[in-house]
Each structure stands twice: as structure tokens, then as C-alpha cells.
C-alpha positions as CSV (number, residue, x, y, z in Angstrom):
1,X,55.3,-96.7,202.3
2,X,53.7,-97.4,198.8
3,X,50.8,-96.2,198.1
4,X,47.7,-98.2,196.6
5,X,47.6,-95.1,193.6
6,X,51.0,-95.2,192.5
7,X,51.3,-99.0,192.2
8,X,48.5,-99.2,190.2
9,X,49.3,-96.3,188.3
10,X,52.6,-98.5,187.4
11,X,50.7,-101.5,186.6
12,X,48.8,-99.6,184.2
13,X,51.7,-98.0,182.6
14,X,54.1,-101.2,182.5
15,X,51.0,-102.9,180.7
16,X,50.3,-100.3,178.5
17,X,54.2,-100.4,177.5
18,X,54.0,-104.2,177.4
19,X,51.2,-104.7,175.0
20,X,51.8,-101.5,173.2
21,X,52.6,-103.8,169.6
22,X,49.6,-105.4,170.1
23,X,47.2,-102.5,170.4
24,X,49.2,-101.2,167.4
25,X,48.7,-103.7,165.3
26,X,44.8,-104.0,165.6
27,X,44.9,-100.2,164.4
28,X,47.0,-100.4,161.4
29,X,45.6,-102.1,158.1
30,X,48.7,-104.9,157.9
31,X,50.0,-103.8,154.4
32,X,53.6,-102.7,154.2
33,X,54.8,-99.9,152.1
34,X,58.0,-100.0,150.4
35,X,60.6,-98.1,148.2
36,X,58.9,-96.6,145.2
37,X,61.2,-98.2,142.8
38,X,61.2,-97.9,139.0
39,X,61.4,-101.1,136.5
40,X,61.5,-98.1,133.5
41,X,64.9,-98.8,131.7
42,X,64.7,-99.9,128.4
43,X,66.4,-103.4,128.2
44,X,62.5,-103.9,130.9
45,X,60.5,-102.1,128.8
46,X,61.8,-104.1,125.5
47,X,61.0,-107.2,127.3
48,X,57.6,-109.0,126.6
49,X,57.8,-110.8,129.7
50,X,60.1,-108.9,132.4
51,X,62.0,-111.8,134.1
52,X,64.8,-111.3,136.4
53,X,67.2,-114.1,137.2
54,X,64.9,-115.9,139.8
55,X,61.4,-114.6,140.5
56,X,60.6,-111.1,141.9
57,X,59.8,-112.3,145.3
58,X,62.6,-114.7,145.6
59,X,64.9,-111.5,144.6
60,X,63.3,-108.6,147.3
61,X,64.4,-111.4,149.7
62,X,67.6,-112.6,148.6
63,X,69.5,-110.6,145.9
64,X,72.3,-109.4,148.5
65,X,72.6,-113.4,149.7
66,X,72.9,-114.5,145.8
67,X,75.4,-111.7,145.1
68,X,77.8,-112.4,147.8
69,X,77.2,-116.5,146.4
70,X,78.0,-115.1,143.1
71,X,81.5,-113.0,144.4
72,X,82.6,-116.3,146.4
73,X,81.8,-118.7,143.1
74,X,83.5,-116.4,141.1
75,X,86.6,-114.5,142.8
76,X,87.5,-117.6,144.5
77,X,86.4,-120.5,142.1
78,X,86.4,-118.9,139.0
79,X,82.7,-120.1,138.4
80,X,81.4,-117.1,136.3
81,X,77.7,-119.1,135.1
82,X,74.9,-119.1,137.6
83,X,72.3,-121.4,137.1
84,X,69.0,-120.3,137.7
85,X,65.9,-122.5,139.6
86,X,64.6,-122.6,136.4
87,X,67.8,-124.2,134.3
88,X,68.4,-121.0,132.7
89,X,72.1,-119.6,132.5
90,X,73.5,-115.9,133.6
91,X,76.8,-114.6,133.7
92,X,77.4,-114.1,137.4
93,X,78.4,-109.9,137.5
94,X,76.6,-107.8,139.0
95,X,77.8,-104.7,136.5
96,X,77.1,-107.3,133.1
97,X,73.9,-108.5,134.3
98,X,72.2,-107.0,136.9
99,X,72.8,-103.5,135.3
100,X,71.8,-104.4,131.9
101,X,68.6,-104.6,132.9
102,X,68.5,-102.3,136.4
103,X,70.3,-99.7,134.4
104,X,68.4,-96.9,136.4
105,X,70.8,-97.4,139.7
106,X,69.4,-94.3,141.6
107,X,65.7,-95.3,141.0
108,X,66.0,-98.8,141.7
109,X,68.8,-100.1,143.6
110,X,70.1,-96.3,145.6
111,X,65.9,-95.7,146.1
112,X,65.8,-99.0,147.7
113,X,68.8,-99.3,149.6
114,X,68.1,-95.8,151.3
115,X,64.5,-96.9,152.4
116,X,65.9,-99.7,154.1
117,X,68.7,-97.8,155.8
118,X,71.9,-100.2,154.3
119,X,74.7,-99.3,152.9
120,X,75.8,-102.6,150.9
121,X,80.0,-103.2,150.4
122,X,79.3,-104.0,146.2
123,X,80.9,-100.3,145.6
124,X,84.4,-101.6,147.4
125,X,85.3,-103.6,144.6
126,X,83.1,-102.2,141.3
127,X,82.9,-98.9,140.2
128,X,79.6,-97.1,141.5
129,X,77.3,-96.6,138.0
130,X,76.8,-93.7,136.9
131,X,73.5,-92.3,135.1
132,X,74.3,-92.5,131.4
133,X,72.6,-90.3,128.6
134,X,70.6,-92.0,126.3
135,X,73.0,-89.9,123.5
136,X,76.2,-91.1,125.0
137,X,75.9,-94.4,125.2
């Protein structure tokens, strides 16, 4: 037979479990923290105002969905200009225009990329950048 102690000792534990993310949440103060990544490259730094293809937010979100568009426009239909929200016009290449601004791979895309635990496929098909001396360019 069950007893009375152990059934509500159950109870409590299955509720505790249960509503766990919600007691969690009332303790934390609701600000994520990210990657520490650095916009220091100098192609940024030469820049008055530091624009990226589409606007910072719409990029933490969606760069990896707008670079697989880009290898499907232009591996398949040989569309090499991407048209930005705002009209403006970019070569669609990852190595000729992503890098020539987020030269500093390890500190912004690798940083990144490890904090979130992925492991994207670009590196199948391009050549994985290396760090380049400001000499040797």
C-alpha cells in the first residue's frame, strides 16, 4: 500500500521538476550574453559608418539562411549580385565580401560559431581563412 508521505513527497518533486523554468526565470535578470566578438579589422575601422550587407540584427539572425540563398543563386543560377533591403548591390561570395570586411575569422566568425556549438559546411567548398600579417598582405 502507498503511503500518504511518499505520494506527496512525489507530488512535490514532479511539481518542482515541472515548474522548474519558471522559478528560473523570475531569478535571472532576462539579458542574454553572447560571443565576445570583435568588429576591429581595418576595412571596419576605415568605415565612417560600419554597415554590413543588411542590418546587424537582421544578420545575428539570418547570415547562415542568406549564405546558403547566396550558394543556390550563384552555383546553380549563376546570379553573383545580391540586392540588399536597401537597393544596394554586393557581390554574392562569402570569401570577396564577407571577409573583406570580417577579416578577423577567429575573432568573429570561429568565436561565434564555437559559443553557439555549430559547425557550419562553408569550409566544404572554400578554403578555411587563414590569419594574414598585416606585412604580408
Amino acid at each position: 500500500m502507498y503511503k500518504p508521505r511518499n505520494i506527496i513527497i512525489g507530488v512535490i518533486a514532479f511539481l518542482a521538476l515541472i515548474f522548474f523554468p519558471v522559478w528560473s526565470s523570475l531569478f535571472t535578470t532576462g539579458e542574454a550574453v553572447g560571443a565576445e566578438i570583435s568588429l576591429d579589422t581595418p576595412m571596419i575601422n576605415a568605415m565612417e559608418n560600419p554597415k554590413c550587407v543588411e542590418d546587424t540584427e537582421w544578420m545575428r539572425a539570418n547570415h547562415m539562411k542568406l549564405l546558403a540563398d547566396w550558394k543556390v543563386e550563384v552555383v546553380r543560377n549563376g546570379n553573383r549580385i545580391y540586392v540588399a533591403e536597401d537597393g544596394q548591390k554586393y557581390l554574392a561570395s562569402l570569401q570577396n565580401t564577407c571577409f573583406e570586411c570580417h577579416s578577423n575569422y577567429d575573432e568573429f566568425c570561429l568565436k561565434c560559431h564555437e559559443y553557439n556549438n555549430v559547425s557550419p559546411t562553408c569550409w566544404t567548398c572554400h578554403v578555411e581563412p587563414t590569419v594574414v600579417e598585416e606585412g604580408n598582405k
